[in-house]
C-alpha positions in Angstrom: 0.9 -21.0 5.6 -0.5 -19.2 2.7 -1.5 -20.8 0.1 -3.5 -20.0 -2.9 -7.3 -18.9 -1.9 -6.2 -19.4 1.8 -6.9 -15.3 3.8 -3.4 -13.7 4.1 -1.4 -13.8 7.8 -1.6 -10.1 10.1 0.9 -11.3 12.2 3.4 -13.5 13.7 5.0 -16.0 11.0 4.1 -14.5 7.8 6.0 -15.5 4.9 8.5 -12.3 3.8 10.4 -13.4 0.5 13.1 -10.7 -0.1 14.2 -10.3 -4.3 17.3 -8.3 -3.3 20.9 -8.8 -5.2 22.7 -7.0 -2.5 24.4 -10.3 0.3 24.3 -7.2 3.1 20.9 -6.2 2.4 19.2 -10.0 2.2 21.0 -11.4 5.3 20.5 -8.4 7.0 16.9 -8.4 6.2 16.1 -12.0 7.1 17.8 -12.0 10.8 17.0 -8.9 11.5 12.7 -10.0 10.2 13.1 -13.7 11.5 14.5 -11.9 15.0 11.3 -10.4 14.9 8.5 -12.5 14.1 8.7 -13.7 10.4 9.3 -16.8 8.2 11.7 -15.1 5.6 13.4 -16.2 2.8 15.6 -14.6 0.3 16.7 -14.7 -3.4 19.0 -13.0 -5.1 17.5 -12.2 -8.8 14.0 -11.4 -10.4 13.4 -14.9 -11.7 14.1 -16.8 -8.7 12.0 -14.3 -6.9 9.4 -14.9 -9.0 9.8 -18.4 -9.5 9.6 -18.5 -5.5 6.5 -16.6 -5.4 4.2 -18.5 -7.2 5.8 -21.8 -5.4 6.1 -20.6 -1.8 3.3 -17.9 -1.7 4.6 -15.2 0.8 2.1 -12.9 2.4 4.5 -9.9 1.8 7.4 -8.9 -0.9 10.3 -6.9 -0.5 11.6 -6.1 -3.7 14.9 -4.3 -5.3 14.5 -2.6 -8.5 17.9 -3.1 -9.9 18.6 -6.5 -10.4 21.1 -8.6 -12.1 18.7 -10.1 -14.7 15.5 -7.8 -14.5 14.4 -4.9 -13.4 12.0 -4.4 -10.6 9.2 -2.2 -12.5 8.9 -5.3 -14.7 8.4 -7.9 -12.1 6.0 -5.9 -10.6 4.1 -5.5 -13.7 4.2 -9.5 -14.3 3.2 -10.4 -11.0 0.6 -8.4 -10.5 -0.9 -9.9 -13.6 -1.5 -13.4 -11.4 -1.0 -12.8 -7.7 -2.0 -9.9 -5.6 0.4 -10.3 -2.6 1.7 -7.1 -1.4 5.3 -6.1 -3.0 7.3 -3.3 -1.0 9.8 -1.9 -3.2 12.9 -1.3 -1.2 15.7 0.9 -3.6 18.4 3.3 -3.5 16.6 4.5 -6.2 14.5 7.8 -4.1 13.3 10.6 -6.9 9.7 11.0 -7.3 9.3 9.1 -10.9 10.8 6.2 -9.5 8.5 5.9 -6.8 5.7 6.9 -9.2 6.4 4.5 -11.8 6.5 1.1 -8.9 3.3 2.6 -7.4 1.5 2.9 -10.4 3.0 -1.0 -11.6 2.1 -2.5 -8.6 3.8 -1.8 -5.5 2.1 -0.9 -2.9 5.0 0.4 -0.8 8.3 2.1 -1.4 11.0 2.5 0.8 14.7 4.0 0.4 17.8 2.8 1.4 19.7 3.2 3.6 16.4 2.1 5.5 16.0 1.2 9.7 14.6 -2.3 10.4 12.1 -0.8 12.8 10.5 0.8 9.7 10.7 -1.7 7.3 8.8 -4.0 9.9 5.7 -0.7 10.5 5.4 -1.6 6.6 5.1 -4.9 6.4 2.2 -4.5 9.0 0.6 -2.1 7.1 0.9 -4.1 4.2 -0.6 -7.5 5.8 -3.3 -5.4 7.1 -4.1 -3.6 3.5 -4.0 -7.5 2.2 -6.6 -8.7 4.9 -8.5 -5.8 4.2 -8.2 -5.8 0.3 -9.5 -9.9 0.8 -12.6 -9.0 2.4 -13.7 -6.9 -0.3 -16.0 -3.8 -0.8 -19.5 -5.6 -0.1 -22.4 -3.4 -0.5 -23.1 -3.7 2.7 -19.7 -3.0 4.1 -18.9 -0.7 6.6 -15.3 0.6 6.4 -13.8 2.0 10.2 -10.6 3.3 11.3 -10.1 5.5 14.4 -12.7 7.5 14.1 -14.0 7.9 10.7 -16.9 5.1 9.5 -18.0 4.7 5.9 -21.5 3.3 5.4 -20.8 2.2 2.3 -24.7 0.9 1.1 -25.8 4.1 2.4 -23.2 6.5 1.5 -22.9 7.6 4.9 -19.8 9.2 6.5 -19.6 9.6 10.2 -16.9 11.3 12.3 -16.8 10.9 16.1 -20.5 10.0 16.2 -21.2 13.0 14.2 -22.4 12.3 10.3 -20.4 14.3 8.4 -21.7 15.6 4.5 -19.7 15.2 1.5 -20.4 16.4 -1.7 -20.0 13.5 -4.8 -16.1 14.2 -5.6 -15.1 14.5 -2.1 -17.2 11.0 -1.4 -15.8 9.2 -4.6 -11.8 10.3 -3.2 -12.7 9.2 0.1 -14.4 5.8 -1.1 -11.0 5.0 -3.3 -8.5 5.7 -0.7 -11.4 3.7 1.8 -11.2 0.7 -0.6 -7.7 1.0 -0.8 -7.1 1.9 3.2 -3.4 1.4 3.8 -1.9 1.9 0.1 -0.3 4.8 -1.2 -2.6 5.8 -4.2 -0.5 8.3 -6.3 -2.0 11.3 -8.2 -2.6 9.9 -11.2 -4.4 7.1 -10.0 -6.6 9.0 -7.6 -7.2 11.8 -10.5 -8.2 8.7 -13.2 -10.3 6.4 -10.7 -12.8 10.0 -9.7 -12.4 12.6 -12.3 -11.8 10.3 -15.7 -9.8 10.4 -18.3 -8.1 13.5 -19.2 -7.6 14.7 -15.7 -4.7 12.6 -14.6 -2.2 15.9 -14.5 -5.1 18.5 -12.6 -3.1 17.6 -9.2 -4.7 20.9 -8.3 -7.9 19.5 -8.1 -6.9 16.9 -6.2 -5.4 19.1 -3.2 -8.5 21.2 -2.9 -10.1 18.1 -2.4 -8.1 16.2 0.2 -7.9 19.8 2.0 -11.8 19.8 1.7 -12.1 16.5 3.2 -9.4 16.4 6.1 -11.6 19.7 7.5 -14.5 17.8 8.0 -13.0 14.6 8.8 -9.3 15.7 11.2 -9.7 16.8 14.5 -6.6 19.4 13.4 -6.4 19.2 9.6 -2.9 20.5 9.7 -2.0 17.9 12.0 -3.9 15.0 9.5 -4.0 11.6 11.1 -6.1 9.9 9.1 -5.5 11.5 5.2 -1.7 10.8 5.2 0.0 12.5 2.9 3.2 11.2 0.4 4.7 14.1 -0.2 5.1 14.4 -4.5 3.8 11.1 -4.6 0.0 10.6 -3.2 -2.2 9.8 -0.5 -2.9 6.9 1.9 -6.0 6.8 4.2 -4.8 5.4 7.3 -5.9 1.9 8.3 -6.9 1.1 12.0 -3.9 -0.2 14.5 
């Protein structure tokens, strides 16, 4: 379905492999995703699941981060090294670090359990659609849409319901990062590093003024944002199109 250098699946029949130790979880996962739409398979430690990964090439991972023989942080660390599928880390683990320290390895989701199915499947969506998007690539000539926001990316260009809108350099650069990464949490520190440098990965400050900046001239009501989402103690994620 997907193999090496083959566009990833947006819908019906992509391949979910669940790395999840817990028999309720992993059952539960794969009728409730195969009820649904999905090819899904399921193992029960890190090695299989990666083993499984490079052999059966799902479009989507959900992963556990405490597993019998590894732990989750790891294998998203090693396999981001070779594949870029998108890994959802699904955990009991919920503080802030935790989330931080899979973001910033790899993940590009994180959800807590307990969990709903309902959710887990808006996720994988948004993560098939952040793939597709990632594969295209940031041509120069690109131009980046989602509801209403377009990003002329050759001309530096930023238009808001027909109406081009002017942002200064920072306030273009966050904008262009969360654009080329439309559908993925981007934490703090990543954000802060990617636009400001070095040396400015704690001024979180910064950061807000920024993102409030922006969602003025881009929200219809910036303190309803639709299209800057916000994880709250964790990052941002620019919304991708439905």
């Amino acid at each position: 379905m997907n193999d090496a250098g083959t566009p990833p699946v947006t819908s019906g029949m992509a391949r979910v492999l669940v790395i999840d130790d817990e028999p309720e979880i992993g059952k539960a996962v794969r009728v409730g995703l195969s009820g649904r739409g999905f090819q899904v398979d399921w193992v029960a430690t890190g090695q299989a699941g990666m083993e499984r990964i490079a052999t059966w090439h799902p479009d989507v991972v959900i992963l556990d981060l405490a597993l019998p023989d590894m732990d989750g942080i790891t294998i998203c660390q090693e396999v981001r090294a070779w594949s870029p599928v998108p890994i959802i880390v699904l955990s009991v683990r919920g503080s802030d670090q935790d989330k931080i320290a899979a973001l910033e390895n790899g993940a590009d989701d994180y959800l807590t359990k307990p969990f709903s199915l309902g959710e887990l499947q808006a996720r994988l969506r948004v993560a098939l659609r952040h793939a597709a998007h990632a594969a295209g690539g940031i041509a120069a000539d690109t131009v980046f849409q989602t509801d209403d926001l377009t990003i002329d990316f050759a001309r530096r260009v930023v238009t808001v319901r027909g109406q081009e809108m002017h942002l200064n350099p920072t306030e273009y650069a966050v904008l262009q990062y969360l654009a080329m990464h439309a559908g993925r949490v981007i934490t703090h520190h990543t954000l802060l590093r990617a636009v400001w440098g070095p040396g400015y990965e704690d001024a979180v400050q910064n950061l807000r003024v920024v993102i409030a900046q922006l969602r003025r001239k881009l929200e219809a009501d910036p303190s309803r944002p639709h299209l800057l989402l916000t994880d709250p103690g964790i990052g941002y994620r620019l919304k991708i199109r439905e």
